[in-house]
DSSP file (Angstrom, degrees, kcal/mol; ACC not computed):
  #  RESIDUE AA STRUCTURE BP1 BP2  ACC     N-H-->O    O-->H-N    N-H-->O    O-->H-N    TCO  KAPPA ALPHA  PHI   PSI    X-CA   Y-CA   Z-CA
    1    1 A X    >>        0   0    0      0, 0.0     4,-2.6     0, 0.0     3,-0.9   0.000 360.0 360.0 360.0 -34.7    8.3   41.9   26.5
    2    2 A X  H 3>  +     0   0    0      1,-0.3     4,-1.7     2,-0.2     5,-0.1   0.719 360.0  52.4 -87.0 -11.6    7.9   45.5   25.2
    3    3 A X  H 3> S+     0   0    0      2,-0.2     4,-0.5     3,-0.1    -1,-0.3   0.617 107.8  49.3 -99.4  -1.2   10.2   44.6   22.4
    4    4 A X  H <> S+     0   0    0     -3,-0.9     4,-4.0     2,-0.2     5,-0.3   0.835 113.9  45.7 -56.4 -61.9    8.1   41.7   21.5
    5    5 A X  H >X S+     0   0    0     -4,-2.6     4,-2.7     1,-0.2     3,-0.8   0.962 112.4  48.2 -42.1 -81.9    4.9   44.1   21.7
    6    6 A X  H 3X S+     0   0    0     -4,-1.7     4,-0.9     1,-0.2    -1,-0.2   0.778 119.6  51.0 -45.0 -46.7    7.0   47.2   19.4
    7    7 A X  H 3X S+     0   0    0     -4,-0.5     4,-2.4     1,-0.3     3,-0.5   0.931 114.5  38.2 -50.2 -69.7    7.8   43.5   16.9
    8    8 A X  H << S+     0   0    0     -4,-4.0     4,-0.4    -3,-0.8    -1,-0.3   0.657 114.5  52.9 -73.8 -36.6    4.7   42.5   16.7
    9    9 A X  H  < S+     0   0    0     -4,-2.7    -1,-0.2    -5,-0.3    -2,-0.2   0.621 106.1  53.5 -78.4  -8.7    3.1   45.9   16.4
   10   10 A X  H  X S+     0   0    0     -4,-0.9     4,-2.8    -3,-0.5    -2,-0.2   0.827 105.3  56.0-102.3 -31.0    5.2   47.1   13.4
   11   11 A X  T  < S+     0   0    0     -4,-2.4    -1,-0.2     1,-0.2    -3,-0.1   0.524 102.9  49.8-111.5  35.3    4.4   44.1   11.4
   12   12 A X  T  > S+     0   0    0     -4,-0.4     4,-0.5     2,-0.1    -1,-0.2   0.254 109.8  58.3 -91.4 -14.9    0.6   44.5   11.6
   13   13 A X  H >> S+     0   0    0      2,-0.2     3,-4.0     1,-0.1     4,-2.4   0.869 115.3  32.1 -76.6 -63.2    1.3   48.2   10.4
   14   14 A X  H 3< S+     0   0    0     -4,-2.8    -3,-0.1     1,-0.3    -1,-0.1   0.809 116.0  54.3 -67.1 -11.6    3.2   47.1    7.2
   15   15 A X  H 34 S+     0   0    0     -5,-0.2    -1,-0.3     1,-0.1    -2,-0.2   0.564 117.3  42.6 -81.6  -3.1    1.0   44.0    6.7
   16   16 A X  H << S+     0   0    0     -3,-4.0    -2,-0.2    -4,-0.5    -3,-0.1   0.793  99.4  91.8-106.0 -39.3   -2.1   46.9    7.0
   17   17 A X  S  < S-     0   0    0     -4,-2.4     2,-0.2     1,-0.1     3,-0.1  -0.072  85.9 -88.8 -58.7 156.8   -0.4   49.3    4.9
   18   18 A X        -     0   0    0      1,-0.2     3,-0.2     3,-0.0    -1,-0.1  -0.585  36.4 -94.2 -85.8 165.7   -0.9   49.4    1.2
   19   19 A X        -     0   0    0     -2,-0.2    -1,-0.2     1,-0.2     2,-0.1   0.216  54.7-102.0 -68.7 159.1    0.5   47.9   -1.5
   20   20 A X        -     0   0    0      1,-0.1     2,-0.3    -3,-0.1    -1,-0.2  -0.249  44.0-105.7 -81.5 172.3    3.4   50.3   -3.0
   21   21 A X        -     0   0    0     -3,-0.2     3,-0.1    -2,-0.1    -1,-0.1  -0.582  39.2 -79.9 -86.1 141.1    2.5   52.3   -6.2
   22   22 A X        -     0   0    0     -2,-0.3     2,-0.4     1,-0.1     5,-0.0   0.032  47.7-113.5 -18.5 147.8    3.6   51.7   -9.9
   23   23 A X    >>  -     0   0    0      0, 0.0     3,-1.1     0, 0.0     4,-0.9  -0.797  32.1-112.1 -89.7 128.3    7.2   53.1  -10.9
   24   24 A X  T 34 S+     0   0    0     -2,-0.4     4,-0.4     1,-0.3    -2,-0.1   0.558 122.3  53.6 -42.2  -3.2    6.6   55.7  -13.1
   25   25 A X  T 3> S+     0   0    0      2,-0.1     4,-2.7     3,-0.1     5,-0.3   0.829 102.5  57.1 -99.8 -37.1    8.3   53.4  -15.8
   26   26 A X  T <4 S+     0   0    0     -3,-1.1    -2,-0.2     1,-0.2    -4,-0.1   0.341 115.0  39.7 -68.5  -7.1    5.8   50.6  -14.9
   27   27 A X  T  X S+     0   0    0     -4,-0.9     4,-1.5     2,-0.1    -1,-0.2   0.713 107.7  59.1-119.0 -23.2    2.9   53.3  -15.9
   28   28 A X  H  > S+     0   0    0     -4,-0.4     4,-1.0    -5,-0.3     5,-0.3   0.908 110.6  43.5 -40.7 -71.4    4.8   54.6  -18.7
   29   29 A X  H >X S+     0   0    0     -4,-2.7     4,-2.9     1,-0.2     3,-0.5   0.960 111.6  59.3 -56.5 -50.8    4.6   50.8  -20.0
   30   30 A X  H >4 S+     0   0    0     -5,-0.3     3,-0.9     1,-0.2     4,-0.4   0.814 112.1  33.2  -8.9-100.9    1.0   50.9  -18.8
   31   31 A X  H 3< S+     0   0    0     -4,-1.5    -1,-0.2     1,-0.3    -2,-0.2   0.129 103.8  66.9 -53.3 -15.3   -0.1   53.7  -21.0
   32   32 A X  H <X S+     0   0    0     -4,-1.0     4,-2.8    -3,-0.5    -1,-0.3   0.697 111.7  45.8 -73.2 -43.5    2.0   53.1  -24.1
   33   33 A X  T << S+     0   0    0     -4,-2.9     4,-0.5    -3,-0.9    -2,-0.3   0.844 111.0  46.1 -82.0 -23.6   -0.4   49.8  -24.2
   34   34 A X  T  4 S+     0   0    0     -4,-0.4    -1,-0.2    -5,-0.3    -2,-0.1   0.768 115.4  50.4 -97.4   6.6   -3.3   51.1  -23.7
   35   35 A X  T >4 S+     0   0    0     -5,-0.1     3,-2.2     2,-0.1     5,-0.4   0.975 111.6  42.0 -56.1 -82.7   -2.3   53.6  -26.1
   36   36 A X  T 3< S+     0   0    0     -4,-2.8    -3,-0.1     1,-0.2    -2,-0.1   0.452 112.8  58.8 -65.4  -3.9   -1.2   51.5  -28.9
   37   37 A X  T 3  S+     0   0    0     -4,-0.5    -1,-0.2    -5,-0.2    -2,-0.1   0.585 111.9  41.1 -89.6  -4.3   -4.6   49.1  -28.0
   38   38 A X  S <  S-     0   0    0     -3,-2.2    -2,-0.2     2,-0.1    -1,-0.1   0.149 113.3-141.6-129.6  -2.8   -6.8   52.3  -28.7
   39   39 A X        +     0   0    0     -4,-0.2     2,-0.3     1,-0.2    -3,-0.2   0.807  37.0 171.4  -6.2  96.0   -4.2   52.8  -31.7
   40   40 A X        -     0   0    0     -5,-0.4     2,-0.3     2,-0.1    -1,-0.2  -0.918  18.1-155.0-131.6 133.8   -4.1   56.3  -31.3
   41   41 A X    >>  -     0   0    0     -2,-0.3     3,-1.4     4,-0.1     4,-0.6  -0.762  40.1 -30.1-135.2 150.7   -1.8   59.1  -32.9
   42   42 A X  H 3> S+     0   0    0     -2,-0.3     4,-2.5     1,-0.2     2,-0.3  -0.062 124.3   8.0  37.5-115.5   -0.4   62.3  -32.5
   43   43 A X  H 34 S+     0   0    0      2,-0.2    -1,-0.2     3,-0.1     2,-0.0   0.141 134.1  48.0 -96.3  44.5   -2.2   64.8  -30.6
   44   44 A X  H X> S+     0   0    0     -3,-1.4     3,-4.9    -2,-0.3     4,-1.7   0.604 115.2  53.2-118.7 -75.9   -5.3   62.0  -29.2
   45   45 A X  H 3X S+     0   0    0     -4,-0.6     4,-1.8     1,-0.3    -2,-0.2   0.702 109.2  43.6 -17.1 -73.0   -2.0   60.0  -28.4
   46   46 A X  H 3X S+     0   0    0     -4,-2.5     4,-2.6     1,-0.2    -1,-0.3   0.820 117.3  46.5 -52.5 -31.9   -0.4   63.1  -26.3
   47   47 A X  H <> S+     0   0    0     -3,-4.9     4,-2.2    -5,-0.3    -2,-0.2   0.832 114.2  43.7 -91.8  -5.6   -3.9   63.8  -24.4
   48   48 A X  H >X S+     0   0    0     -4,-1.7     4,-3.8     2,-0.2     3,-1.5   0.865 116.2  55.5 -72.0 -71.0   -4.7   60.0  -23.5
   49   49 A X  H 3X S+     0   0    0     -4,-1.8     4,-2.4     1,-0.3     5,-0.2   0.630 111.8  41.7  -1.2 -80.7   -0.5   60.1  -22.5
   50   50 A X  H 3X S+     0   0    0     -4,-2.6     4,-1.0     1,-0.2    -1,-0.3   0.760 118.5  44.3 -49.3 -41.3   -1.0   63.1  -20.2
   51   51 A X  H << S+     0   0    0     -4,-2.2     5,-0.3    -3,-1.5    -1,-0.2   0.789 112.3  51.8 -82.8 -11.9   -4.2   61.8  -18.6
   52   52 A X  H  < S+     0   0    0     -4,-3.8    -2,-0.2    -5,-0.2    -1,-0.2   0.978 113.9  44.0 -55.1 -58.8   -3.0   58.6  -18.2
   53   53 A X  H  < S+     0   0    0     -4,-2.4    -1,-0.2    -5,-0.4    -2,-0.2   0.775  85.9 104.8 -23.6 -64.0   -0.1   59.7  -16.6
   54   54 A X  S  < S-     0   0    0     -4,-1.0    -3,-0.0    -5,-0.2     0, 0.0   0.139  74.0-129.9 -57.3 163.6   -1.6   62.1  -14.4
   55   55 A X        +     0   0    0      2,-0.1     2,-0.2     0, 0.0    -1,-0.1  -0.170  68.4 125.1-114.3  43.1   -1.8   61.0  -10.8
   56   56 A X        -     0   0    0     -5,-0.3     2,-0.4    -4,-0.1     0, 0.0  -0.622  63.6-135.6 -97.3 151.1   -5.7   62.1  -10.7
   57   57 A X        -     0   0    0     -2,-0.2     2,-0.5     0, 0.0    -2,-0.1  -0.951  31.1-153.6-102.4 126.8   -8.0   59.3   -9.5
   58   58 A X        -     0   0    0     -2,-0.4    -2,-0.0     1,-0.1     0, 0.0  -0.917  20.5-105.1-105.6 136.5  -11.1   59.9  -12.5
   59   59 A X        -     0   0    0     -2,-0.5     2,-0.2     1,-0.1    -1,-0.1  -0.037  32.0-132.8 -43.6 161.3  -14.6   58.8  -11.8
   60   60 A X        -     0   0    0      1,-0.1    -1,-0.1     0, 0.0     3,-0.1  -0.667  14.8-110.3-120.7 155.1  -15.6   56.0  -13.3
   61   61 A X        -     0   0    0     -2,-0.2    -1,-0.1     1,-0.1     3,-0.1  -0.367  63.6 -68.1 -93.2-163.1  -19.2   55.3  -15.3
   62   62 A X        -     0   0    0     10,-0.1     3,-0.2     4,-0.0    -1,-0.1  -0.397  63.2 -83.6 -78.6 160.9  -21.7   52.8  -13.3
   63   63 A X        -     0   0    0      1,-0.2     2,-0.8     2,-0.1     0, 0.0   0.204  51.4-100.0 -35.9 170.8  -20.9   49.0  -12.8
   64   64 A X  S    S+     0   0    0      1,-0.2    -1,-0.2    -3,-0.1     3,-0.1  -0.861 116.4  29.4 -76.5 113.0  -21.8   46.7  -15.7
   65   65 A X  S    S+     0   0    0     -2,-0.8    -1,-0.2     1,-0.4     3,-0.1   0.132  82.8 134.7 131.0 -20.8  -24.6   45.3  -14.9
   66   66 A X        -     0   0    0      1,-0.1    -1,-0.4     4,-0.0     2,-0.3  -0.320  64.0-116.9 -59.9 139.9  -26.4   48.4  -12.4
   67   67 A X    >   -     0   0    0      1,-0.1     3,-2.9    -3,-0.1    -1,-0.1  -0.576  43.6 -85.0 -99.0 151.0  -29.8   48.6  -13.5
   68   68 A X  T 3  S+     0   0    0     -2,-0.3    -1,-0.1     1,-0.2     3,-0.1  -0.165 113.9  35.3 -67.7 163.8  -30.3   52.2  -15.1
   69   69 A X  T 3  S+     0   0    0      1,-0.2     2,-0.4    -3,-0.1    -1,-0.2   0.387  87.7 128.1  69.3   1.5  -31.2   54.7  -12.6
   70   70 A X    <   -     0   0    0     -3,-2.9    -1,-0.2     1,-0.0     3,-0.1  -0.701  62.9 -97.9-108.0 159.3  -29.2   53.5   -9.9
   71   71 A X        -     0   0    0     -2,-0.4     2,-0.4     1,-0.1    -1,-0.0   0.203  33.2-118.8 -64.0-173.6  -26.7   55.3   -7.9
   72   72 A X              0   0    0    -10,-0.1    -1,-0.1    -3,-0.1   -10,-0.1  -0.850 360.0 360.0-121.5 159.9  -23.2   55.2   -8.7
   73   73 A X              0   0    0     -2,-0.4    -2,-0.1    -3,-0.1    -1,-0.0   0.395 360.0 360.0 -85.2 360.0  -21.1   53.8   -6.1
């Protein structure tokens, strides 16, 4: 019974957990596109690159559609 329980408990942890993160090659590819969509060179190229890159979460501006003056989520 308790190894049912430990079964049954381990895969509601990984079914809770989140999903794994981009491979740094899969972000690479990322950022090269949104790079070459923004067709952007040399050193605007290098600073999108870096922040793109970076593993910073950036605020974001308000929703489309948020009626001005309202807060940002």
């Amino acid at each position: 019974m308790f190894r049912l329980m430990m079964a049954a408990g381990a895969a509601a942890w990984l079914l809770a957990s989140p999903a794994v993160a981009a491979t740094n090659q899969q972000k690479m590819e990322t950022c090269n596109f949104g790079a070459d969509e923004q067709k952007l060179t040399g050193s605007a190229r290098k600073s999108y690159m870096a922040k793109c890159m970076s593993n910073k979460d950036s605020p974001r501006g308000k929703p489309i559609g948020a009626p001005a003056g309202a807060p940002k989520p």
